[in-house]
LUMFI-923926 format. One line per 2 residues: number of its first residue (from 1); for each residue x negated, y, z of N, C-alpha, C. Coordinates in steps of 0.05 Angstrom, whole numbers, plus 5000, padded with zeros to 4 digits. Atoms other than C-alpha are relative to their C-alpha. Last residue first. Layout:
NUM = X:Y:Z:X:Y:Z:X:Y:Z  ...
//
This chain:
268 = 4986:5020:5002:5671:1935:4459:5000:4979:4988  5001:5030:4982:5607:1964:4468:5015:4981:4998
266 = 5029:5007:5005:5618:2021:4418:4989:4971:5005  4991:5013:5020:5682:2038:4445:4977:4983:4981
264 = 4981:5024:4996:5644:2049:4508:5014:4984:4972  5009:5023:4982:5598:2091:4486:5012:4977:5001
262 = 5009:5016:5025:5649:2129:4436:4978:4970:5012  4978:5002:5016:5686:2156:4506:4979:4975:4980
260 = 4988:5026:4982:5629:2163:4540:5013:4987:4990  5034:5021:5006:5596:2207:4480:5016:4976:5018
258 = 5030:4996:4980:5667:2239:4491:4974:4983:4986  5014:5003:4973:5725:2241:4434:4975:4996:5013
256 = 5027:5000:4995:5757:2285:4393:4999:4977:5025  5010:5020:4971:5816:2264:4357:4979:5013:5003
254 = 5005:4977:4987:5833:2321:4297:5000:4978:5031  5023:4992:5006:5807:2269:4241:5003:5019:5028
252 = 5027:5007:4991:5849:2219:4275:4985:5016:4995  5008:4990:4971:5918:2256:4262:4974:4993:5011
250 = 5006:4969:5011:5919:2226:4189:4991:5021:5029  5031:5003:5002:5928:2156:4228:4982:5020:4989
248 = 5016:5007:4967:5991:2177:4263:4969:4996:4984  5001:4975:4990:6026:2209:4195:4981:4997:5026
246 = 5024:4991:5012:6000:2147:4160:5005:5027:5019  5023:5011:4984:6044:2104:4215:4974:5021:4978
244 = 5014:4995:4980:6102:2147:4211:4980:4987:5000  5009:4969:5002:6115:2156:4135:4991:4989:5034
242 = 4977:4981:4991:6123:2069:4130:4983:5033:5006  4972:4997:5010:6080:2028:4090:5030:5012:5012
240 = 4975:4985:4994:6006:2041:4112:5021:4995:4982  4977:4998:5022:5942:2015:4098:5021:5006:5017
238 = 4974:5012:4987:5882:2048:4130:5023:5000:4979  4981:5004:5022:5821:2067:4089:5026:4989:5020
236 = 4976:5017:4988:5770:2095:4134:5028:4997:4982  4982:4989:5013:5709:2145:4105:5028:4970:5004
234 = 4988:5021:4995:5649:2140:4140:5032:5015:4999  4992:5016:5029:5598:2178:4099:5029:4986:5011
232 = 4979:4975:5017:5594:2237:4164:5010:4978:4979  5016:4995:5013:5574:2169:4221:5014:5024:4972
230 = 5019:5022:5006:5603:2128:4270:4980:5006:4982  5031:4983:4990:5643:2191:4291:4978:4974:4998
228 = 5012:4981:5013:5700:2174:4236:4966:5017:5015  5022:5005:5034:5694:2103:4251:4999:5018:4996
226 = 5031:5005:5000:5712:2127:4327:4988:4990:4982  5021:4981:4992:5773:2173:4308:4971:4979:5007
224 = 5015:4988:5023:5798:2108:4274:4980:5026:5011  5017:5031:5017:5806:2061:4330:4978:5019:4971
222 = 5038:5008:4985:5825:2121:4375:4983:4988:4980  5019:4975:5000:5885:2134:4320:4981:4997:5012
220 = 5003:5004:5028:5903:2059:4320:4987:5024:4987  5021:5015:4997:5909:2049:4396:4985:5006:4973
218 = 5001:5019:5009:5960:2110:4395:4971:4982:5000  5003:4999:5031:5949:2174:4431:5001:4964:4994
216 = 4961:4990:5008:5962:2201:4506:5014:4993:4969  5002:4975:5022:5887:2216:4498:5034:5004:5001
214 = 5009:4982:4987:5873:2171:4569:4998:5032:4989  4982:5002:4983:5918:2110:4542:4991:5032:5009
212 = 4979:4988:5013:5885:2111:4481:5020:5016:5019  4998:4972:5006:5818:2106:4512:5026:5021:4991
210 = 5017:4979:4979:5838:2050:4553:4994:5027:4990  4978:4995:4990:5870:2013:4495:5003:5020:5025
208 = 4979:4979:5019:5816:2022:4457:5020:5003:5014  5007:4964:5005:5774:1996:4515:5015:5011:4987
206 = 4992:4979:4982:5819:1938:4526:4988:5029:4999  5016:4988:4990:5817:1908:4455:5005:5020:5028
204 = 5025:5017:5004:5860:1852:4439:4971:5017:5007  4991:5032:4978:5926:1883:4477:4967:4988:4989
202 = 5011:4985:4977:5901:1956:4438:5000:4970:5031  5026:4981:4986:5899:1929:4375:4991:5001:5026
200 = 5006:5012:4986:5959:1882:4366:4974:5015:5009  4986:4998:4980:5996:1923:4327:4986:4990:5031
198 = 5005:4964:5003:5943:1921:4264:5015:5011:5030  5014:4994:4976:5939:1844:4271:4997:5025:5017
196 = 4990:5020:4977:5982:1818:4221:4994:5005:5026  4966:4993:5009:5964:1878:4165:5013:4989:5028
194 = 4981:5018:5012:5891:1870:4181:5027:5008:5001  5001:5029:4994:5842:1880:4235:5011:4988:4985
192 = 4986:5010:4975:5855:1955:4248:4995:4966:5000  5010:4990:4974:5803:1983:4200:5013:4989:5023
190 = 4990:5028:4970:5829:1926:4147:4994:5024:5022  4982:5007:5014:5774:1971:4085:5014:4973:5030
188 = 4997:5030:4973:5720:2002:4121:5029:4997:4985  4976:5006:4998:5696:2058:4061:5023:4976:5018
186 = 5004:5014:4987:5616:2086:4070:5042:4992:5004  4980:5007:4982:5606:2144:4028:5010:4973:5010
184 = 4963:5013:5006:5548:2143:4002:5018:5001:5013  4985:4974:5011:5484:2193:4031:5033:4986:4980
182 = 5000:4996:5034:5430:2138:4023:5023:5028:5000  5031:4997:5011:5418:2134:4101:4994:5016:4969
180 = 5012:4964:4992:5483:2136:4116:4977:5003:4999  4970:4982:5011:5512:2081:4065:4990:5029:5011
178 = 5023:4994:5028:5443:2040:4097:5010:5024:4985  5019:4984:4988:5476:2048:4167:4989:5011:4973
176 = 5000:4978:4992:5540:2020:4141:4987:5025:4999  4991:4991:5030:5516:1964:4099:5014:5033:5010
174 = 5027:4991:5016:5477:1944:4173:5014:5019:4968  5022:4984:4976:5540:1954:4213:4986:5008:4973
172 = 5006:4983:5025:5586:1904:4153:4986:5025:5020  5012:5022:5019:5594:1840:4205:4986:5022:4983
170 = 5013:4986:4994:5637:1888:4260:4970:4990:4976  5026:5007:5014:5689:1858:4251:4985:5016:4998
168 = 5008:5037:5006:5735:1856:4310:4980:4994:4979  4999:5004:4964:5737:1934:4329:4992:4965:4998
166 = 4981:4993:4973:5741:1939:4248:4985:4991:5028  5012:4993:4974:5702:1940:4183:5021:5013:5021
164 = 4990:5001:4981:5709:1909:4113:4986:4998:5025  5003:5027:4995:5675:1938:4056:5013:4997:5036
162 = 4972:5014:4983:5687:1986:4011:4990:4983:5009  5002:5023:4989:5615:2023:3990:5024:4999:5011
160 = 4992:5007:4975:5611:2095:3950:4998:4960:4999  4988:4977:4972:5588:2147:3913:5014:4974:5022
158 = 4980:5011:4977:5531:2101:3876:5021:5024:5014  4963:4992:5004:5502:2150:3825:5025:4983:5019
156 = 4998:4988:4979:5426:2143:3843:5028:5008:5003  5016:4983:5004:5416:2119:3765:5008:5025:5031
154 = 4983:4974:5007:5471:2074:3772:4981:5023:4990  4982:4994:5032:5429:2019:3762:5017:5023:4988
152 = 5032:5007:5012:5378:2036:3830:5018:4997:4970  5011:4972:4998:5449:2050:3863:4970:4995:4984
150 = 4982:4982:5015:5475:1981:3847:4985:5035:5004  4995:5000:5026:5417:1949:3869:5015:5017:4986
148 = 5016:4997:5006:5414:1980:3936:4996:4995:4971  5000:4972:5003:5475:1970:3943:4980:5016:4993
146 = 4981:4990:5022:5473:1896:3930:5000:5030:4995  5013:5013:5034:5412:1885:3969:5014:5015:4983
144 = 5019:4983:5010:5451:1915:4030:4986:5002:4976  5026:5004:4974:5510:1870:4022:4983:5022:4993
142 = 5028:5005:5012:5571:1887:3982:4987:4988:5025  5009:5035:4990:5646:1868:3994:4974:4998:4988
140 = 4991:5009:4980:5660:1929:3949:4999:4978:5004  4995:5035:4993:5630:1976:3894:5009:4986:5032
138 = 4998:5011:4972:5633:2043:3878:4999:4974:4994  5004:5038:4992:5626:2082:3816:4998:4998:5022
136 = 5018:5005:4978:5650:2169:3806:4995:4960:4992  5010:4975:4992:5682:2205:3743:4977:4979:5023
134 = 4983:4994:4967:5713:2140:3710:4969:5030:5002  4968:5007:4994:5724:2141:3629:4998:4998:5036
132 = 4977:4981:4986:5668:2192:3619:5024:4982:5007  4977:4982:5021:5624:2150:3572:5025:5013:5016
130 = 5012:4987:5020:5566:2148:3623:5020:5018:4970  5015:4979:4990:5606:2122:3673:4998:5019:4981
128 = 4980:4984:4990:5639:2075:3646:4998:5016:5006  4988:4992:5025:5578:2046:3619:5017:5019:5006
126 = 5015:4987:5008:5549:2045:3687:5004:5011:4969  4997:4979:4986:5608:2004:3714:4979:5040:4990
124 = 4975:5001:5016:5592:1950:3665:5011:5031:5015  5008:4977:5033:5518:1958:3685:5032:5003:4989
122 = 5014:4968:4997:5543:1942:3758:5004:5015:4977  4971:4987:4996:5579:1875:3732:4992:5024:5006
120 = 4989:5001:5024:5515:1854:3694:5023:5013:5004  5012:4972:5020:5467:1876:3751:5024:5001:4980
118 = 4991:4980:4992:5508:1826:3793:4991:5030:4990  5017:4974:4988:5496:1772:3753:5012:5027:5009
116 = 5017:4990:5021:5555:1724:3738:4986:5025:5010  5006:5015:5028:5587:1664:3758:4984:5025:4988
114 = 5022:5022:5002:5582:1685:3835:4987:4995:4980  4997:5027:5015:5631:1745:3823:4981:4970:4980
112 = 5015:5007:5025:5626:1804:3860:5010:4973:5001  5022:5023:4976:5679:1836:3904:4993:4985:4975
110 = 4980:5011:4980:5723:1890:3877:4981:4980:5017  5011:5035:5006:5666:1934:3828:5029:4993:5024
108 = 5021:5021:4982:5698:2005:3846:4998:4971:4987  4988:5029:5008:5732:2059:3803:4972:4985:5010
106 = 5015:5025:4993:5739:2129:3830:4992:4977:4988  5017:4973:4988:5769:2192:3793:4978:4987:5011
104 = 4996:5011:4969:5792:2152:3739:4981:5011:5015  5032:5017:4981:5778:2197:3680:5014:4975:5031
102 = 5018:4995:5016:5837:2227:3628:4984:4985:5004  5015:4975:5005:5900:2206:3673:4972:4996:4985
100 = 4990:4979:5019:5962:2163:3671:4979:5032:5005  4999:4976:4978:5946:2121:3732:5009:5025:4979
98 = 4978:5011:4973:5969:2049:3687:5005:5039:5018  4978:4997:5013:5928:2074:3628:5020:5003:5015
96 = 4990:4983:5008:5869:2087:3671:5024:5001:4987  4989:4987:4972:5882:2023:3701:4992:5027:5000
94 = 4967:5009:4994:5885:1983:3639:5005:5015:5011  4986:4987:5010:5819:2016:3619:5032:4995:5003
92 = 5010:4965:4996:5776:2000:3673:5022:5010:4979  4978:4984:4975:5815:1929:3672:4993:5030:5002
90 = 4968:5001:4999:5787:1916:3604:5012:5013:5017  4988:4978:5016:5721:1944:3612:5027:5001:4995
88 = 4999:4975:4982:5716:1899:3685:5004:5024:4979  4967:5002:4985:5746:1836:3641:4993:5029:5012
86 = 4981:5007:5011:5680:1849:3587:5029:5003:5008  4997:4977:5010:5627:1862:3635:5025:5008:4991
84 = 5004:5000:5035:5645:1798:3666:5002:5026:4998  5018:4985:4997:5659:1803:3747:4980:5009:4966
82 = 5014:5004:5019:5715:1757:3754:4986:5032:4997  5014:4975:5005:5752:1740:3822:4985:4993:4959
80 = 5020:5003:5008:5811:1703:3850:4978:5020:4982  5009:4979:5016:5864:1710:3895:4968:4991:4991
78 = 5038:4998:4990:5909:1656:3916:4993:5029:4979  5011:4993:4978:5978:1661:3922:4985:5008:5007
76 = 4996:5021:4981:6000:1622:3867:4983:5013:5029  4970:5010:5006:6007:1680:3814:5005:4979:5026
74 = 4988:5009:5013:5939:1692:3793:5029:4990:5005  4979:5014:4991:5919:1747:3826:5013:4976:4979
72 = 4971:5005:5021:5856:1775:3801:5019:4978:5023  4993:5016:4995:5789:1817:3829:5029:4993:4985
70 = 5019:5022:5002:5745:1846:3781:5011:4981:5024  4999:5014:5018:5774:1923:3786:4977:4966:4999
68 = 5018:5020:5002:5789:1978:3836:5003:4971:4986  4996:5018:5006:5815:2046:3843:4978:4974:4993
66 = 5013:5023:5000:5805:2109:3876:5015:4967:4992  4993:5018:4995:5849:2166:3882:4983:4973:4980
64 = 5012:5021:5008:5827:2233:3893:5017:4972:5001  4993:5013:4995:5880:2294:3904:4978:4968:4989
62 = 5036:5005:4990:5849:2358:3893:5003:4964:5015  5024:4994:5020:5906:2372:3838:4969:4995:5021
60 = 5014:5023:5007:5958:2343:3875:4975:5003:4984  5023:4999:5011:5995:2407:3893:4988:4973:4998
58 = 5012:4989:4993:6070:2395:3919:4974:4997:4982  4993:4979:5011:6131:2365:3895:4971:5022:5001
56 = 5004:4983:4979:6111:2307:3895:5003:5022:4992  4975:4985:4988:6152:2265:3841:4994:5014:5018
54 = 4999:4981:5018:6077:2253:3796:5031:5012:5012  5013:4979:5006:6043:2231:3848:5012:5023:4984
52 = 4997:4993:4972:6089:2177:3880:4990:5026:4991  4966:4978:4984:6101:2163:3815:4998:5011:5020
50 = 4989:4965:5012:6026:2155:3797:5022:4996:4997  5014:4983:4992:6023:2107:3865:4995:5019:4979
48 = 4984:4992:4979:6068:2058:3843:4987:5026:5014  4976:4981:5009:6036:2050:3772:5016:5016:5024
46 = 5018:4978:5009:5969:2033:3813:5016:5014:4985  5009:4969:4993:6002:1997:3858:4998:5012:4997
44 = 4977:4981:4980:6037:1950:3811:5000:5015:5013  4998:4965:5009:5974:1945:3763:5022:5003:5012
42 = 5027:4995:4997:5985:1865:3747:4991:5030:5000  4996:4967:5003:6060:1852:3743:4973:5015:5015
40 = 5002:4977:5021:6066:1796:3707:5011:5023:5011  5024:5004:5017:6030:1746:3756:5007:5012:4985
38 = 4988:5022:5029:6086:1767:3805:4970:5001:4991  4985:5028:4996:6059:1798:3881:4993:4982:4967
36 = 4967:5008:5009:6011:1862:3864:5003:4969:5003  4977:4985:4968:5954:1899:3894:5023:4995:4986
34 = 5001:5025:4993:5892:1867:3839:5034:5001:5024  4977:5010:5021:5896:1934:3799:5009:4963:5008
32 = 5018:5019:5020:5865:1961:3854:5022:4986:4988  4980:5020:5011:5890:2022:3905:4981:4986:4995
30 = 5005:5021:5008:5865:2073:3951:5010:4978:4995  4972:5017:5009:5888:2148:3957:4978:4980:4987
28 = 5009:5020:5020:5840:2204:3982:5022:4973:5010  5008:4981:5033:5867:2281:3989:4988:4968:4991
26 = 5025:5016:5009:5899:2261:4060:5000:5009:4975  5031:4987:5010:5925:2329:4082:4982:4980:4991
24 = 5017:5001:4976:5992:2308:4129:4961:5004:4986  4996:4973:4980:6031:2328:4072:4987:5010:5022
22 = 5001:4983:5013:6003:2282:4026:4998:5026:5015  5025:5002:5005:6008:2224:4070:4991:5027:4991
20 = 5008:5002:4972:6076:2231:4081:4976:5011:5002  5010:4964:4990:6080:2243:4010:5009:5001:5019
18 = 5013:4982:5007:6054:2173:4001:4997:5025:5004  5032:5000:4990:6098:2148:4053:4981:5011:4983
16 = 4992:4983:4980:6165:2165:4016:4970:5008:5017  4999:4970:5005:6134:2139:3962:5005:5020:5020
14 = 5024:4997:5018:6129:2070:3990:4998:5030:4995  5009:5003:4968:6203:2073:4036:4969:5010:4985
12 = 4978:4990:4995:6242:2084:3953:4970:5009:5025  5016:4978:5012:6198:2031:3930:5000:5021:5019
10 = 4992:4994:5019:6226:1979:3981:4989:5031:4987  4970:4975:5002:6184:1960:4018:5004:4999:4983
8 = 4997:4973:5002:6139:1892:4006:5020:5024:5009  4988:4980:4975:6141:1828:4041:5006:5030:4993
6 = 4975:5009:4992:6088:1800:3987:5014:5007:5027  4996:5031:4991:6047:1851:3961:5023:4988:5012
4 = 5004:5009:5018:6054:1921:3933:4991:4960:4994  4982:4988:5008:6062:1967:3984:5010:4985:4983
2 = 4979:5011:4993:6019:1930:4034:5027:5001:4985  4998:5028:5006:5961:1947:3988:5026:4988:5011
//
């Protein structure tokens, strides 16, 4: 997302970071056709991300990348949502067109939309499904209910839940637990707090900063090594616009740390 909003890198820095990324073994890549500045350039991630794919030099073939549909930018800053069968077949197909492939490998609901039943935006997802244009469904900014629903429409086909979860919010636990209960993958979208806040980790949390201090390792790797032991579904989306900071958060899967260790973080 940072790639593609206001402040952006320059492309050039963007790519570079992808196959950063690449190299360092991540295989899943998260966008939404909502991850752009202008009002006419709707899908800037999601084009920016198949270049990134298609100038690597390397294998990409087990490479997932997830996308997402029903929120909108209009242009003045704000972001707004729509959840219509109708806009989510649209965008499902914009943003295959946009990724330049057969199926979208992912494609998630964005955050629902008050004006209209949440079965109705699901079943739109369930189409998609069914006629092969995405491989997997997700949805994001659920509640339990919701997932529950959605999976009950999918026909048990939910693979996954985005929803925001860090050291400071902690709000999305229960949508967590349920995620490991049901066997979804479970996606914390912000893990650090945010774009503004991401630096500030280890000063606003002393444990993390305490554990970091004691691995010899960034506040931001700890942060993540302990969503990855929070549970197997829990699957951490960090954004990133420069090659060092994905190369640091790619390093979390090989963090270990203590029961004490997670204890504490735990508590914080």
């Amino acid at each position: 997302m940072p790639m593609s909003l206001e402040a952006r890198p320059e492309e050039s820095q963007s790519i570079a970071t992808v196959h950063a990324a690449l190299d360092a073994g991540v295989t899943l890549i998260d966008t939404a056709d909502a991850y752009h500045y202008r009002v006419d350039e709707v899908g800037h991630n999601e084009s920016l991300i198949a270049r990134a794919l298609a100038a690597y030099p390397g294998n990409t073939s087990d490479v997932l990348v997830a996308t997402k549909g029903g929120h909108l930018r209009p242009g003045d800053g704000s972001w707004t949502v729509s959840g219509s069968p109708e806009h989510l077949t649209r965008a499902a197909e914009a943003s295959l067109t946009r990724l330049g492939v057969d199926a979208i490998g992912l494609y998630q609901f964005h955050r629902p939309d008050p004006r209209v039943p949440y079965a109705d935006s699901v079943g739109a997802l369930k189409e998609l499904l069914d006629a092969g244009k995405i491989r997997m469904a997700g949805i994001s900014n659920a509640n339990p209910a919701q997932i529950r629903q959605a999976n009950d429409i999918l026909g048990g086909r939910l693979a996954s839940v985005q929803n925001q979860y860090s050291p400071a919010f902690r709000s999305s636990e229960p949508e967590l637990q349920l995620c490991a209960e049901l066997g979804i993958a479970f996606l914390p979208w912000s893990p650090f707090g945010g774009k503004s806040r991401a630096a500030s980790l280890g000063s606003r949390f002393a444990a993390v900063a305490a554990v970091a201090a004691a691995h010899g390792v960034s506040p931001q790797r700890v942060t993540l090594a302990w969503m990855l032991a929070r549970a197997p579904v829990v699957i951490p989306i960090p954004g990133a616009s420069r090659p060092a900071n994905i190369r640091d958060s790619a390093a979390a899967v090989e963090l270990r740390l203590s029961d004490a260790e997670l204890a504490r973080l735990d508590a914080a």
